[in-house]
N, C-alpha and C positions, 0 to 999 in steps of 0.2 A: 497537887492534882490527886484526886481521888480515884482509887479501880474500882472500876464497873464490871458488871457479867453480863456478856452478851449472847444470849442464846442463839447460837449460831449453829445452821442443820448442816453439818458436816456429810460429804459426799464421801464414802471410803469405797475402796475396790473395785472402784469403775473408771474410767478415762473421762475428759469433758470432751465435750462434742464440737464444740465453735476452739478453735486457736485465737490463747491470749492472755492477758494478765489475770492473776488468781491468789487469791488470800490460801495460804497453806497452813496443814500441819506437817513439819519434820521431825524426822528421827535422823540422827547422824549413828556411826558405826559406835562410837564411845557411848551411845546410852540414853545420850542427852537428845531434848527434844525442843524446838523450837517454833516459834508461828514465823512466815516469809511471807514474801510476795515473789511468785515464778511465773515466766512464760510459758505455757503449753504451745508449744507450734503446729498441732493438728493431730502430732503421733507419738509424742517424747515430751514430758518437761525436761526442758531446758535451766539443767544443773550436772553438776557434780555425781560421778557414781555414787561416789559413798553418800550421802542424800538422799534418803526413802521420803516419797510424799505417803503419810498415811491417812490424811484427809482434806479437801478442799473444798472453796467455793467460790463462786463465783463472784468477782470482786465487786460488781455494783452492787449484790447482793449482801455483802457487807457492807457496804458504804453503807444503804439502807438502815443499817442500827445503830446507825451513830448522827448523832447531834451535837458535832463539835462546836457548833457560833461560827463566828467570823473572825478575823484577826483586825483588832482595833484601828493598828495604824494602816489597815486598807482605807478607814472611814477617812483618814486625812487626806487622802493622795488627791490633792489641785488636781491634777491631770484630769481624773475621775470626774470630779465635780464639775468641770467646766464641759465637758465632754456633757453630763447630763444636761446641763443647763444648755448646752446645742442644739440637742436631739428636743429637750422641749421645746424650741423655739420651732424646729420641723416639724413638721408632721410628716413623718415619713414611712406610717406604719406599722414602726414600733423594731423596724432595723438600726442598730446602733453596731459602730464600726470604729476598735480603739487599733491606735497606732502605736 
């Protein structure tokens, strides 16, 4: 697997506004700095004191830069395929409902 550069607009020194899951940059007290994933609950990310968020974003908004494919052995899954072969046989709209 190859690294990519994703030009990612880092939010810094503001809080987010919706409570929720979020792509992070940290800084821990030793120096060292890492990318997470934290929940913001509306007033606090929800971590660890020693844990500085020093920039985030919002995480559909990273998902957005990525074009990972699919995983293969989804294409196998019987279950899958008989399920769609149902739904073709209904017309139901284009509601499909897996169990």
């Amino acid at each position: 697997m190859s690294k990519a550069e994703l030009p990612v607009a880092w939010i810094e020194n503001e809080p987010p506004i919706q409570p929720g899951l979020y792509f992070v940059a940290v800084r821990y007290e030793t120096g060292f700095g890492s990318y997470d994933y934290i929940d913001w609950d509306g007033e606090k990310w929800e971590k660890d004191k020693s844990i500085k968020v020093v920039g985030w974003v919002a995480l559909c908004d990273f998902l957005k830069l990525i074009d990972a494919g699919w995983p293969l052995s989804d294409d196998q899954d019987s279950a899958l395929k008989d399920s769609l072969k149902k739904y073709k046989a209904n017309d139901d709209k284009g509601f499909v409902e897996f169990k």
